[in-house]
Backbone as a printed PyTorch tensor [residue, N CA C, xyz], in Angstrom:
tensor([[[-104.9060,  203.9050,  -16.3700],
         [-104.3750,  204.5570,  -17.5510],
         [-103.4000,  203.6330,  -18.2900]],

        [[-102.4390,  202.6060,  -17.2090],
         [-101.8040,  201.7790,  -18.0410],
         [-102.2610,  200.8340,  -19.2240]],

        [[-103.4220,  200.2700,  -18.8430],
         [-104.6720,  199.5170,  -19.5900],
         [-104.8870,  200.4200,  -21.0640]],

        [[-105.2070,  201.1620,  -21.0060],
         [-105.1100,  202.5490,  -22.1290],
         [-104.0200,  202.2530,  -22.9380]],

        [[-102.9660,  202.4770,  -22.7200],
         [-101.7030,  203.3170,  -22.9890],
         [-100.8470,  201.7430,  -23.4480]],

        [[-100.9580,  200.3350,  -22.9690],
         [-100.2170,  199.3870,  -22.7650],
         [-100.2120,  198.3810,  -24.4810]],

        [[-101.2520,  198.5490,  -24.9360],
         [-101.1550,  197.9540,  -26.2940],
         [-101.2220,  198.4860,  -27.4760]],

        [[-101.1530,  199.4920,  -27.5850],
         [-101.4380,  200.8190,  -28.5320],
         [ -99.8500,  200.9280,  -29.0310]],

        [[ -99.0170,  201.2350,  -27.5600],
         [ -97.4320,  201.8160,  -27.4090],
         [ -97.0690,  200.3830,  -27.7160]],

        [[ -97.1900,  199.7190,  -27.2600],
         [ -96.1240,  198.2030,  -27.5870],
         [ -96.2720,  198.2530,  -29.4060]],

        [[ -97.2020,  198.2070,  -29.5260],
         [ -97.8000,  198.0170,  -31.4700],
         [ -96.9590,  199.2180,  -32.1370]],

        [[ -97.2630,  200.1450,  -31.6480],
         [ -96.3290,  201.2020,  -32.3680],
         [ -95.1710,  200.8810,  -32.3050]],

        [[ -94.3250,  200.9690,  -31.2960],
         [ -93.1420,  200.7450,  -30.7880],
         [ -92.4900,  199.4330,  -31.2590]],

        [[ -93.0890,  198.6380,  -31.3720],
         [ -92.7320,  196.8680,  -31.6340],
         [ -92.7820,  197.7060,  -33.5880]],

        [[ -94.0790,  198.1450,  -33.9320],
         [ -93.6760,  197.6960,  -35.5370],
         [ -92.2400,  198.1940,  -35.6810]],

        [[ -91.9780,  199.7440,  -35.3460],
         [ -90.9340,  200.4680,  -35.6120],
         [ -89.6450,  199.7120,  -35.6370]],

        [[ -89.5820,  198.2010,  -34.8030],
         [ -88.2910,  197.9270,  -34.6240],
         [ -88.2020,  196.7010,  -35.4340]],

        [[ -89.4130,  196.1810,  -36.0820],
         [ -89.8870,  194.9020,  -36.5530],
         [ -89.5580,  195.5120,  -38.1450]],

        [[ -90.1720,  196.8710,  -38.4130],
         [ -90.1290,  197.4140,  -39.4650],
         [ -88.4980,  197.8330,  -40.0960]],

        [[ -87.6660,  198.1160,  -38.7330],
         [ -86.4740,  198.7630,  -38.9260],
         [ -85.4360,  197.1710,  -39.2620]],

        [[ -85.1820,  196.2750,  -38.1150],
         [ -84.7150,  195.2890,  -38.3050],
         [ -85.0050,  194.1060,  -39.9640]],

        [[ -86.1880,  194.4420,  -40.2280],
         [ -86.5510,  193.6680,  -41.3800],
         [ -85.7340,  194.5040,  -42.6340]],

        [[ -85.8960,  195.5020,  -42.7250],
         [ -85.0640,  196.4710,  -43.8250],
         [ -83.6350,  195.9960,  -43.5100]],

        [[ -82.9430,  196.3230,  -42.8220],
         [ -82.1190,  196.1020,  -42.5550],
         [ -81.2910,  194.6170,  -42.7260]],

        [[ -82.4740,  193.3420,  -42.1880],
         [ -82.0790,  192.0500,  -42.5550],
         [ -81.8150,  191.7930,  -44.2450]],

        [[ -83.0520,  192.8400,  -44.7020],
         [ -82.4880,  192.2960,  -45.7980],
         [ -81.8050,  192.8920,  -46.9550]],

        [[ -80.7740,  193.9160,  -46.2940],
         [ -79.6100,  194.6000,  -46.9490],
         [ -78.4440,  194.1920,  -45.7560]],

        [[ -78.0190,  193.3260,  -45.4270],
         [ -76.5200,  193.4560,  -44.8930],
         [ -75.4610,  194.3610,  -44.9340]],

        [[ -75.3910,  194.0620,  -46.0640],
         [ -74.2120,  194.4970,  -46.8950],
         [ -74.0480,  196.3090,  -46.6570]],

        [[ -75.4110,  196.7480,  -46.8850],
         [ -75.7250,  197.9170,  -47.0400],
         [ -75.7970,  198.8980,  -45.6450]],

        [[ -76.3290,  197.8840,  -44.8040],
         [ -76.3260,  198.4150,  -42.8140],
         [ -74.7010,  198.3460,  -42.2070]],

        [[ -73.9080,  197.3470,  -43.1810],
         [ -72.5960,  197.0680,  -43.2100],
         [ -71.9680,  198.8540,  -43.1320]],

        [[ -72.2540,  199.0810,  -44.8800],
         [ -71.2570,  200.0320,  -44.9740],
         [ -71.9940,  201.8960,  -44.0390]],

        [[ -73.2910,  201.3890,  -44.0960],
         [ -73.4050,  202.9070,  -43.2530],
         [ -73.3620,  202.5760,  -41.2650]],

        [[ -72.4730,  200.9780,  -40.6510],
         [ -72.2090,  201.6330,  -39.5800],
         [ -70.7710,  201.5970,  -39.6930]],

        [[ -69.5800,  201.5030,  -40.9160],
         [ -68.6240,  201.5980,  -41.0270],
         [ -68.5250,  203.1280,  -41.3350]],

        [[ -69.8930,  203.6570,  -42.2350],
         [ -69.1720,  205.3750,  -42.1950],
         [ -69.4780,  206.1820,  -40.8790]],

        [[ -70.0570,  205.8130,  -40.0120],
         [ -70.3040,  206.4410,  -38.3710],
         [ -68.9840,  206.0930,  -37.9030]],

        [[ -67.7460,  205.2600,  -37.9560],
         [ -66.0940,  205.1070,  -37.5790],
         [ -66.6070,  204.8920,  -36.1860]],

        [[ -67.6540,  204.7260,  -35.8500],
         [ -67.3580,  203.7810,  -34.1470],
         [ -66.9970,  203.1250,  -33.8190]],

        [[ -66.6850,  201.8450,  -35.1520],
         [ -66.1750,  200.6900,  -34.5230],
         [ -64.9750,  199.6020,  -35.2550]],

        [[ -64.9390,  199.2670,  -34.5740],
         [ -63.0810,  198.3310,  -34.9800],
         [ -63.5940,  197.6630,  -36.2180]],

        [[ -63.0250,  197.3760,  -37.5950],
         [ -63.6050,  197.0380,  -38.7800],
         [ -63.8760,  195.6650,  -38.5270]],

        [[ -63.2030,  194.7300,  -37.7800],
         [ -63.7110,  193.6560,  -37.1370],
         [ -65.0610,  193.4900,  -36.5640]],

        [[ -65.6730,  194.3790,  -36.0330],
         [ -66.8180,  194.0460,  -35.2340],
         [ -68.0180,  194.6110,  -36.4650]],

        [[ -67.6240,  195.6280,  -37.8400],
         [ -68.8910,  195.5920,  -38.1220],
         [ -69.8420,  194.5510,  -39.0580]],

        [[ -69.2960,  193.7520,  -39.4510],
         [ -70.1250,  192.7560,  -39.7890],
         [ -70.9680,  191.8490,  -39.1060]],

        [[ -70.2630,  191.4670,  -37.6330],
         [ -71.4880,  190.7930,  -37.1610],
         [ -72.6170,  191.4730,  -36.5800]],

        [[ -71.7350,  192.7030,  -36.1680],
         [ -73.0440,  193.8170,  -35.4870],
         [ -74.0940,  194.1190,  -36.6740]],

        [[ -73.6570,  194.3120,  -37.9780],
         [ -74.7650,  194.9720,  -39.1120],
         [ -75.4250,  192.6890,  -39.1230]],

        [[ -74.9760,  192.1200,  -38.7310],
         [ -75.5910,  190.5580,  -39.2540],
         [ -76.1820,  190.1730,  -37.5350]],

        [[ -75.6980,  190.7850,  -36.3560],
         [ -76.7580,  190.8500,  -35.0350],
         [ -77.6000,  191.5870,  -34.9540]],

        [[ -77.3830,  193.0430,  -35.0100],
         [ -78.7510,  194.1300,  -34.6170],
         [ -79.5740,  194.3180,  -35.5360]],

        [[ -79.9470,  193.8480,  -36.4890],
         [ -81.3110,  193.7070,  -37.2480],
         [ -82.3620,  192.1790,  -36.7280]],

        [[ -81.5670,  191.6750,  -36.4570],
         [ -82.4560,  190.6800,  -35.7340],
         [ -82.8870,  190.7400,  -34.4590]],

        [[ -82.0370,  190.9960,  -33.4590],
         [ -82.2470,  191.6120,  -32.5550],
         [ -83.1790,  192.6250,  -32.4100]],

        [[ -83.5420,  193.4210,  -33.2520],
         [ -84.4300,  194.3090,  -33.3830],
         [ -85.1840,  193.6580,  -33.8460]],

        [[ -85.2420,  193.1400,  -34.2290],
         [ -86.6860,  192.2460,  -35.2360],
         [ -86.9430,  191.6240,  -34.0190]],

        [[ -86.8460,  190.7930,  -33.5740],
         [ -87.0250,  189.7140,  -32.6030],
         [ -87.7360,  190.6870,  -31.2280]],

        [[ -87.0350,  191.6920,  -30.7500],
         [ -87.5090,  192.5490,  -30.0510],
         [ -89.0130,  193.3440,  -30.1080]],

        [[ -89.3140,  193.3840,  -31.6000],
         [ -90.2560,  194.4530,  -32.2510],
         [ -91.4990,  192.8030,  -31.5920]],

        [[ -90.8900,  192.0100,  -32.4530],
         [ -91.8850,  190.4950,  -32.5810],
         [ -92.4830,  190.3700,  -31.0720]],

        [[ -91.5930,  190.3130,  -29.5780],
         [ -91.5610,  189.8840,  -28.3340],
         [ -92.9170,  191.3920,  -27.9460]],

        [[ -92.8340,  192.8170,  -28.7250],
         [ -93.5530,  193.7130,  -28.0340],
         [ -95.1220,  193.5920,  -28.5110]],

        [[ -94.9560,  192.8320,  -30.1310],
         [ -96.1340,  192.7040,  -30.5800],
         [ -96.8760,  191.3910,  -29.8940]],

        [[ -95.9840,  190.7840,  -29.8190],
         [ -97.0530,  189.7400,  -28.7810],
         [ -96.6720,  189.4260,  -27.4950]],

        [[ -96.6930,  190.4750,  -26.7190],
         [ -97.0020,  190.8010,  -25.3040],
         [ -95.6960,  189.7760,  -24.8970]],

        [[ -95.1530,  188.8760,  -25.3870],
         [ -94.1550,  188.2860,  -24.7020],
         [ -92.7030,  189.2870,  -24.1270]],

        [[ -92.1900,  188.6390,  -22.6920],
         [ -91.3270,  189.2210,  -22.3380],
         [ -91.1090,  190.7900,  -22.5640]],

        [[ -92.0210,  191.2660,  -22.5630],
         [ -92.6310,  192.7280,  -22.7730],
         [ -91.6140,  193.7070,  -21.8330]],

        [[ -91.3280,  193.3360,  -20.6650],
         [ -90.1780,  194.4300,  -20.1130],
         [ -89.0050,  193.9060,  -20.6540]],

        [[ -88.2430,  192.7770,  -20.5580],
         [ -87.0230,  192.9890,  -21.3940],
         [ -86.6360,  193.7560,  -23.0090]],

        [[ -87.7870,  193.2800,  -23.5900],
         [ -88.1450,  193.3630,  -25.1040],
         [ -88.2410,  195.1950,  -25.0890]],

        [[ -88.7380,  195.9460,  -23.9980],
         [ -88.8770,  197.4800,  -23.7820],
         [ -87.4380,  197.9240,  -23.6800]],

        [[ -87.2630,  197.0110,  -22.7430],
         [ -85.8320,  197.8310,  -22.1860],
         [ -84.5890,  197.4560,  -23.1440]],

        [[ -84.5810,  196.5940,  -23.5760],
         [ -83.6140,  196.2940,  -24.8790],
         [ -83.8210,  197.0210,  -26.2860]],

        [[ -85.3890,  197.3540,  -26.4620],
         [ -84.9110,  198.7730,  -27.5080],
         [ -84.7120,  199.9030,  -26.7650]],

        [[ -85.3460,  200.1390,  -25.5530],
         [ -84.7020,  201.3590,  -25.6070],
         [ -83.4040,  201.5950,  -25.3380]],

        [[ -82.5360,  200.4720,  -24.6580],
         [ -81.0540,  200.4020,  -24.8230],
         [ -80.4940,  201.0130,  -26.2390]],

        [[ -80.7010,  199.9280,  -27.3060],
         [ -80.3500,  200.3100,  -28.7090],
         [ -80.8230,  201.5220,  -29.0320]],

        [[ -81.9640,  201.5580,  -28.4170],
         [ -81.8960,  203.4770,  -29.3130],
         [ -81.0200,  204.2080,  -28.7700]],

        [[ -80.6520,  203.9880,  -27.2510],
         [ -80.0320,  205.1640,  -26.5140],
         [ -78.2560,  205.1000,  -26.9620]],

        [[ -78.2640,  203.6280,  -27.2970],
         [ -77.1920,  203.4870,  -28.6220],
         [ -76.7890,  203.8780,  -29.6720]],

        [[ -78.1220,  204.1150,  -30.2520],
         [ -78.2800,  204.8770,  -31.7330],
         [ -78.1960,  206.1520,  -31.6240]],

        [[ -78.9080,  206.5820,  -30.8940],
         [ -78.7440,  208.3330,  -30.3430],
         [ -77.2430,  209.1050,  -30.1090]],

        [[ -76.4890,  208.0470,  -29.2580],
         [ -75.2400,  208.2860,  -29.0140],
         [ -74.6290,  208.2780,  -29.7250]],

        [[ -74.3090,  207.3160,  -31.0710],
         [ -74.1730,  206.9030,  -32.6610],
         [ -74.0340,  208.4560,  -33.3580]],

        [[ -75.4820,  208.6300,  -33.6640],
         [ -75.7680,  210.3500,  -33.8820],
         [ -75.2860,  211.1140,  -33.8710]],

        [[ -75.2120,  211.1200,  -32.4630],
         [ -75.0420,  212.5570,  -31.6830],
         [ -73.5810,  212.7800,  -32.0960]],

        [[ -72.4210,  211.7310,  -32.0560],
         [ -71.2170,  211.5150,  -32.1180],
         [ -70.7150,  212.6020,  -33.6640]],

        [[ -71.5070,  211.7770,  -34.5050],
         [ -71.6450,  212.1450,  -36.0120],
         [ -72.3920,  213.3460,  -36.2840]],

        [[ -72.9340,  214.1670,  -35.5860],
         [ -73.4830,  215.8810,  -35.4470],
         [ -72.3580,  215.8800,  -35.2350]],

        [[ -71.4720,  215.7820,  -33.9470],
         [ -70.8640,  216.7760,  -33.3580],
         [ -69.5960,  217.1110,  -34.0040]],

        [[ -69.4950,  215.4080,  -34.6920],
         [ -68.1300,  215.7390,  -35.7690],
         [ -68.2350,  216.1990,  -37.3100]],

        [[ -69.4450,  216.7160,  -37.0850],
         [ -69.7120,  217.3450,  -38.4980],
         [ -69.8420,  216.4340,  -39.4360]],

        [[ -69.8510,  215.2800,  -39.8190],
         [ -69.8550,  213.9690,  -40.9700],
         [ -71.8280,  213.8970,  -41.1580]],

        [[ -71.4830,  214.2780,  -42.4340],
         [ -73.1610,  214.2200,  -43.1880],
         [ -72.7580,  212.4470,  -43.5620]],

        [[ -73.2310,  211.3580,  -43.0210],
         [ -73.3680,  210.1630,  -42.9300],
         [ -74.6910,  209.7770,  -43.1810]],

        [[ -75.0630,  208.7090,  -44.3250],
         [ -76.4280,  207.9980,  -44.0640],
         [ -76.5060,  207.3930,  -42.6680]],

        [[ -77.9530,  207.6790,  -41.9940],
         [ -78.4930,  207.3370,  -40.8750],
         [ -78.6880,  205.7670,  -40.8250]],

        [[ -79.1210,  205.1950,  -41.5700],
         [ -78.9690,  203.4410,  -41.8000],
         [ -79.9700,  203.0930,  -40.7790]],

        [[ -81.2530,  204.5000,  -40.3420],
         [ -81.8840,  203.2040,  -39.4700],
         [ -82.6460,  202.3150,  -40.1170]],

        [[ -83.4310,  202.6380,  -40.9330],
         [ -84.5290,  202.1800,  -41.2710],
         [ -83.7370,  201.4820,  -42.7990]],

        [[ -82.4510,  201.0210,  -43.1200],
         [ -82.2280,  200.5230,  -44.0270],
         [ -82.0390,  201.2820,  -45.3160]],

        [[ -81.4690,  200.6080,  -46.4270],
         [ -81.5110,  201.7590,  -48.1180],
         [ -80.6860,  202.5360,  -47.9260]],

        [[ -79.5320,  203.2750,  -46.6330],
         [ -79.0990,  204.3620,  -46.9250],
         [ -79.2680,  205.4670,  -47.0120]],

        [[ -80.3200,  206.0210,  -46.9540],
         [ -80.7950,  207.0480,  -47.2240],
         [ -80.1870,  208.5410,  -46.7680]],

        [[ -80.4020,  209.7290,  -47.1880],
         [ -79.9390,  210.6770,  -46.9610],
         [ -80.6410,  211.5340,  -45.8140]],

        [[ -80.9820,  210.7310,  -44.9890],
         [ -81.6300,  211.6230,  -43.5890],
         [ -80.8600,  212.6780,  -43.1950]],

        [[ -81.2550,  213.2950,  -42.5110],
         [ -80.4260,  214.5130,  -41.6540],
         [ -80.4880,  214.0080,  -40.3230]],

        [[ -79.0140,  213.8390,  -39.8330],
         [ -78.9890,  213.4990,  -38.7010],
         [ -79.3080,  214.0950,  -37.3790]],

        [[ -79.6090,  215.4550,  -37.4720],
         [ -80.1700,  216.1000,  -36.2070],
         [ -82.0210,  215.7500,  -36.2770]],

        [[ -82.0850,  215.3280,  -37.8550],
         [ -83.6470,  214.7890,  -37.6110],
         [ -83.8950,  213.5060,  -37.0390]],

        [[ -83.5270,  212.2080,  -37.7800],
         [ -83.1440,  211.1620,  -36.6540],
         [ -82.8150,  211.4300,  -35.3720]],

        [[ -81.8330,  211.9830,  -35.2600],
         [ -81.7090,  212.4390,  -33.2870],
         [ -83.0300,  212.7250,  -32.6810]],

        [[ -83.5890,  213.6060,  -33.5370],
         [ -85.1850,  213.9270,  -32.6980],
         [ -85.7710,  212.6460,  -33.1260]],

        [[ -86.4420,  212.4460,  -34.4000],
         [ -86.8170,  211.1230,  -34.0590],
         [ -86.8110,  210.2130,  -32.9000]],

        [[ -85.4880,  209.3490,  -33.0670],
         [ -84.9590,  208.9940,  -32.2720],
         [ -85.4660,  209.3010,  -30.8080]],

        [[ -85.3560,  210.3610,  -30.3760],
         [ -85.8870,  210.5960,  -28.8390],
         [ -87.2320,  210.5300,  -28.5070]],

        [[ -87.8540,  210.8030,  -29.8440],
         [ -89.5650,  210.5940,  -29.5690],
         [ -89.9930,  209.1990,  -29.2220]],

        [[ -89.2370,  208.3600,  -30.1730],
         [ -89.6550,  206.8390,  -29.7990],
         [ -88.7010,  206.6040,  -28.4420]],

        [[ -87.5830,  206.9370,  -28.0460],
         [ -86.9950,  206.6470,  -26.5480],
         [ -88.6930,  206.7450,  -25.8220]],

        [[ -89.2320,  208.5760,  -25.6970],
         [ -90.1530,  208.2820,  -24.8410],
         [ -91.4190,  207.5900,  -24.9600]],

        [[ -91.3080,  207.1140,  -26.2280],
         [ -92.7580,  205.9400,  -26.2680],
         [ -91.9720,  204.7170,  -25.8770]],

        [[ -90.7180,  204.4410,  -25.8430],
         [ -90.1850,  203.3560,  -25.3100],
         [ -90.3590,  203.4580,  -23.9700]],

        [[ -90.3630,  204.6960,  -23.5340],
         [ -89.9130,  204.2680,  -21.9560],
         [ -91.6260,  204.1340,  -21.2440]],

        [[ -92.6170,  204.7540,  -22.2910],
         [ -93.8690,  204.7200,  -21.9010],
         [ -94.3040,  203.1880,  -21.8190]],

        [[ -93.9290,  202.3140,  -22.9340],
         [ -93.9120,  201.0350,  -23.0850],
         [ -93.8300,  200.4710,  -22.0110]],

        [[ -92.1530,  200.4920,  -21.6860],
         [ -91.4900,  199.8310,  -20.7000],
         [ -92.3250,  200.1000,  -19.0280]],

        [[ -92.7250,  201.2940,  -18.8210],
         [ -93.2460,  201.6220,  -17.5720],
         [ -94.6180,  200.5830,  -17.5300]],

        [[ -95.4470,  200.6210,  -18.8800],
         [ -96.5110,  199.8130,  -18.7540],
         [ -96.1290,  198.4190,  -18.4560]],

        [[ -95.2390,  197.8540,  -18.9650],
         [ -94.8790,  196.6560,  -18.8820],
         [ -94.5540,  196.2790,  -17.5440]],

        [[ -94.1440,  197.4840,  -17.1920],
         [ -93.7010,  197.0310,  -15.5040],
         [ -94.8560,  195.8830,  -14.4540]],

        [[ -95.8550,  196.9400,  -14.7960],
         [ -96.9760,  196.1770,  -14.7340],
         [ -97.4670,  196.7310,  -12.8450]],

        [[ -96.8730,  197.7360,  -12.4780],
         [ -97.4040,  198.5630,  -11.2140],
         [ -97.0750,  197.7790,  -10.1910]],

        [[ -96.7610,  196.6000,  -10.4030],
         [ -96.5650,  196.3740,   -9.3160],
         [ -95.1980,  196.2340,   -8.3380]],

        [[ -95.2440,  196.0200,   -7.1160],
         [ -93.8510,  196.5120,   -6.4430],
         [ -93.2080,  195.0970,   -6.0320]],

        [[ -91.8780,  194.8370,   -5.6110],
         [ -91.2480,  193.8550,   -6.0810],
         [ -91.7540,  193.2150,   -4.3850]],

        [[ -91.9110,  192.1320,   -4.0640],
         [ -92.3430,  191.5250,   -2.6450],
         [ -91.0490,  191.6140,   -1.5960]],

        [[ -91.1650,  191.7990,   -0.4820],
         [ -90.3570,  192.6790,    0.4090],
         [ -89.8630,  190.9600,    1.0470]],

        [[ -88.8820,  190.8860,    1.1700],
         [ -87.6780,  189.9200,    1.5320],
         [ -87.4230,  190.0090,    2.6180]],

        [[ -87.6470,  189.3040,    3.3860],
         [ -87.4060,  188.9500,    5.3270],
         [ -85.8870,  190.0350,    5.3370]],

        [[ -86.1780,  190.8940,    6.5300],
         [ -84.9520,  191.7650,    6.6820],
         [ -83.6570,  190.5150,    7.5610]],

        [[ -82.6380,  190.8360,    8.3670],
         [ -81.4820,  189.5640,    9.0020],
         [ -82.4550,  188.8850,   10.2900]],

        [[ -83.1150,  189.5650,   10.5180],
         [ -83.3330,  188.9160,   11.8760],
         [ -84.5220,  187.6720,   11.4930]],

        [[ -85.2000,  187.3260,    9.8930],
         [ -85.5660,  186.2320,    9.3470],
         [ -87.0040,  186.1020,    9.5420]],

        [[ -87.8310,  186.6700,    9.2040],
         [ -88.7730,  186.8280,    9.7620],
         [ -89.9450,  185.8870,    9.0430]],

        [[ -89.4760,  185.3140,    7.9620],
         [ -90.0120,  184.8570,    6.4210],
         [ -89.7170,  183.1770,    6.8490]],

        [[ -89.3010,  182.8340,    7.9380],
         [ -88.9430,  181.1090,    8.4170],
         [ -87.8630,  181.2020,    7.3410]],

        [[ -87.6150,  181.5620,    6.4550],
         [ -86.4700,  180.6850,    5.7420],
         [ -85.4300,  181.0790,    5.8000]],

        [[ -85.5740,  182.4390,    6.1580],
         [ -83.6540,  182.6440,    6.9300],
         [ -83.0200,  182.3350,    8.1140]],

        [[ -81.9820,  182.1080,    7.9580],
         [ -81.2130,  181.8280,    8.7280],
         [ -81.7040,  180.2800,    9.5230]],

        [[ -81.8110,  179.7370,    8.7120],
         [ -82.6020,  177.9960,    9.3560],
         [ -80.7230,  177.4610,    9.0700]],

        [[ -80.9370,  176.3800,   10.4600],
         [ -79.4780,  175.8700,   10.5590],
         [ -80.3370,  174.0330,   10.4780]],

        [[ -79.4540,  173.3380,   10.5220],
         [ -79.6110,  171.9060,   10.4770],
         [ -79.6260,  171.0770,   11.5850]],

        [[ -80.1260,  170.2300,   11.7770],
         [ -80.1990,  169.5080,   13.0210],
         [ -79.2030,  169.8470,   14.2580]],

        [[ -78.5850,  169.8360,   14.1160],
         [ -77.2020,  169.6110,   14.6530],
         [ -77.5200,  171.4480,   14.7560]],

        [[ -77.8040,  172.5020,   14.6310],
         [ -77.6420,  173.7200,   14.6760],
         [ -76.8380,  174.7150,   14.5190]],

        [[ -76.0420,  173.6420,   13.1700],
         [ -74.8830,  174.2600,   12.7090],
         [ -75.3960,  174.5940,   11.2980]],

        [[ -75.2630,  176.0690,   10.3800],
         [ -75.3280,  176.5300,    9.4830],
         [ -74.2720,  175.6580,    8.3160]],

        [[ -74.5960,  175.3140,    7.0390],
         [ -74.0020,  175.0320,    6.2470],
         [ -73.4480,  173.2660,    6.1870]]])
């Protein structure tokens, strides 16, 4: 089923962030002032964050569309979304009708709609990311007593180190 499910979800998932980061690259200014009206962060940090996370996302979207580094590239958007969500959620709860700024322009989204949004692609992210895993299980590491020859080997002399 992973075979199915593994290039379909990356393509979707990769444009969304390829699509989001590119808008975004090319309004600065504009991703500037809508993560300064969300007040999350020290006025210091939002310029490089609105001049890092569009590329970052771009670069991420790029790594899912061509199969490169495919689990980091999963797990690093779905980090940022679970970022963005939290972003959100913050701005519901304090009542502030704020442009959403994902997708760039400003726009007048409703932020409990982004929030859902938002969670739909988490679980095509995490569908991503599971494919990427790639099923298989991590190779089992000689337990102390060394069973693998390479633990616990001492040196001539039969002194460790």
């Amino acid at each position: 089923m992973k075979a199915y499910l593994d290039m379909p979800a990356r393509f979707v998932f990769g444009l969304v962030f390829v699509y989001a980061g590119a808008a975004k690259i090319a309004q600065p200014a504009a991703f500037a002032a809508d993560i300064f009206q969300y007040q999350l962060l020290s006025d210091w940090l939002i310029y490089p964050a609105a001049l890092f996370l569009p590329w970052l996302e771009a670069v991420c979207g790029l790594c899912l569309w061509a199969g490169a580094f495919k689990r980091g590239a999963a797990a690093l958007c779905n980090l940022l979304l679970a970022v963005f969500m939290a972003a959100l959620a913050v701005n519901v709860w304090r009542g502030n009708d704020v442009a959403c700024g994902c997708f760039g322009g400003g726009g007048g989204e409703d932020l409990r709609m982004a929030l859902i949004r938002d969670g739909a692609l988490l679980a095509l992210g995490l569908v991503v990311q599971y494919c990427a895993g790639g099923g298989q299980s991590r190779p089992k590491t000689a337990g102390p007593s060394g069973s693998s020859g390479l633990s616990g080997q001492t040196g001539e002399s039969g002194q460790s180190g």
